[in-house]
N, C-alpha and C positions, 0 to 999 in steps of 0.2 A: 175603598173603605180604609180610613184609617184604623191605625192601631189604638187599644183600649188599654186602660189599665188592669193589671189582673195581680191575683198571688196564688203561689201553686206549694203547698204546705206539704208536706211531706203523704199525708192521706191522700193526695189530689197527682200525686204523680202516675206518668204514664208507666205501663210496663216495661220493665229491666230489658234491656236491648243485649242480646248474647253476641257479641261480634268477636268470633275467632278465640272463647274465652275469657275475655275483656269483659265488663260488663258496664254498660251506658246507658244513662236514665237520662230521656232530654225532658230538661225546667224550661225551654224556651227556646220552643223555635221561629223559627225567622218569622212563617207564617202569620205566628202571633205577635211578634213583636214590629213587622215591618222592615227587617231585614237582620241583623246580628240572634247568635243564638247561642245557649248555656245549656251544657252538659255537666254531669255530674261522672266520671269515671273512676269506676274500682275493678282490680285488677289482679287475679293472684301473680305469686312470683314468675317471673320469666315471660308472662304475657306483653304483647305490644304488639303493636301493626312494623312492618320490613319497610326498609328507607323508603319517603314517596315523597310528593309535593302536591301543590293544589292552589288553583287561582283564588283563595280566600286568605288572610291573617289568621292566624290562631294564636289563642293563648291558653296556658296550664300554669292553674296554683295550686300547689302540693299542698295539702292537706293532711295528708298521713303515712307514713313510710318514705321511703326513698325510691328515686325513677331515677333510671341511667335515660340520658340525651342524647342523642347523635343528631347534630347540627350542622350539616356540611361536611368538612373533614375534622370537625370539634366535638367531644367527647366529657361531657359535667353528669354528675351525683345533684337531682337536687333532692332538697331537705324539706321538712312542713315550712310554711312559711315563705318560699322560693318561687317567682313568676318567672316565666319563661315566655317572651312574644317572638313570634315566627312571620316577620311579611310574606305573602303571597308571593309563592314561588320558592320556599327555601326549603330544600332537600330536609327531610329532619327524620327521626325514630326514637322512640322511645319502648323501656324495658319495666317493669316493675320487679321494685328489687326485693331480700330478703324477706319473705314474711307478706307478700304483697303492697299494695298500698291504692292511697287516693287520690283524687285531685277534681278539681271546678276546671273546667273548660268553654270559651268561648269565638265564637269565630265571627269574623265582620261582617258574614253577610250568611243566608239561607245557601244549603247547599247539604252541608255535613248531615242532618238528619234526618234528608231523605237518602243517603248512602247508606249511613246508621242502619235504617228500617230495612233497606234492600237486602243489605249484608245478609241482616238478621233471618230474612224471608230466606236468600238464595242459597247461603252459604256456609256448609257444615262448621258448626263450631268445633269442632274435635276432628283436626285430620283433613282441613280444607281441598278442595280440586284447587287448584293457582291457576289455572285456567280459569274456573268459573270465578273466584275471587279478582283475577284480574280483569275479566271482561267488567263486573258489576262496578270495579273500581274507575276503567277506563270510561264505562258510561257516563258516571257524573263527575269527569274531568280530572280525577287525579294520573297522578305518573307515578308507576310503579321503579324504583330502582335510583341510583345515582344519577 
């Protein structure tokens, strides 16, 4: 079946995804679009996922406040306004800084939100097992660590 046209307005979103106190609303996932997917992520201060990788691209546009980067062994502030793309496979982490903040995220392919949902299902937002955050991680191919 192919993919259809849709619009998903703000009333039409799916439930806020709690992952690790993060908080991720998917606009579009692969399912419905036939493979790439759009996230919406807000974040209070100091939340972020621990360095990992993952056989998808991603991208992040900052929208509001400031997010620290860790890209390899490279370390950027971005600002609103700021894309950040990642190919499949690059070590990266990110932090949210002062005051929390935003950003649109998009991955090249279906993957990330069903992680997203799993997270959300298996693993305490407050105070996580890293055992079980890392089993659900390693399930749908990411790598935890440098």
């Amino acid at each position: 079946m192919s993919p259809k046209p849709f619009i998903v307005a703000p009333k039409d979103y799916d439930r806020t995804l709690n992952i690790v106190g993060e908080h991720i609303t998917v606009l579009a996932s692969g399912a419905r679009t036939g493979g790439y997917e759009i996230f919406f992520q807000r974040g209070p201060e100091g939340s972020g996922p621990p360095p990992h990788s993952h056989d998808w691209d991603e991208s992040f546009y900052v929208t509001k406040g400031e997010i620290d980067f860790g890209i390899a062994e490279k370390t950027m502030t971005a600002t609103p306004g700021t894309l950040v793309h990642l190919p499949a496979g690059t070590t990266h982490w990110f932090r949210f800084g002062k005051g929390g903040g935003e950003m649109i995220s998009m991955t090249s392919r279906e993957g990330a939100s069903k992680f997203f949902i799993d997270m959300d299902r298996e693993v305490a937002p407050v105070n996580p097992e890293m055992e079980k955050l890392i089993a659900v991680a390693t399930r749908h191919g990411l790598k935890i660590g440098a």
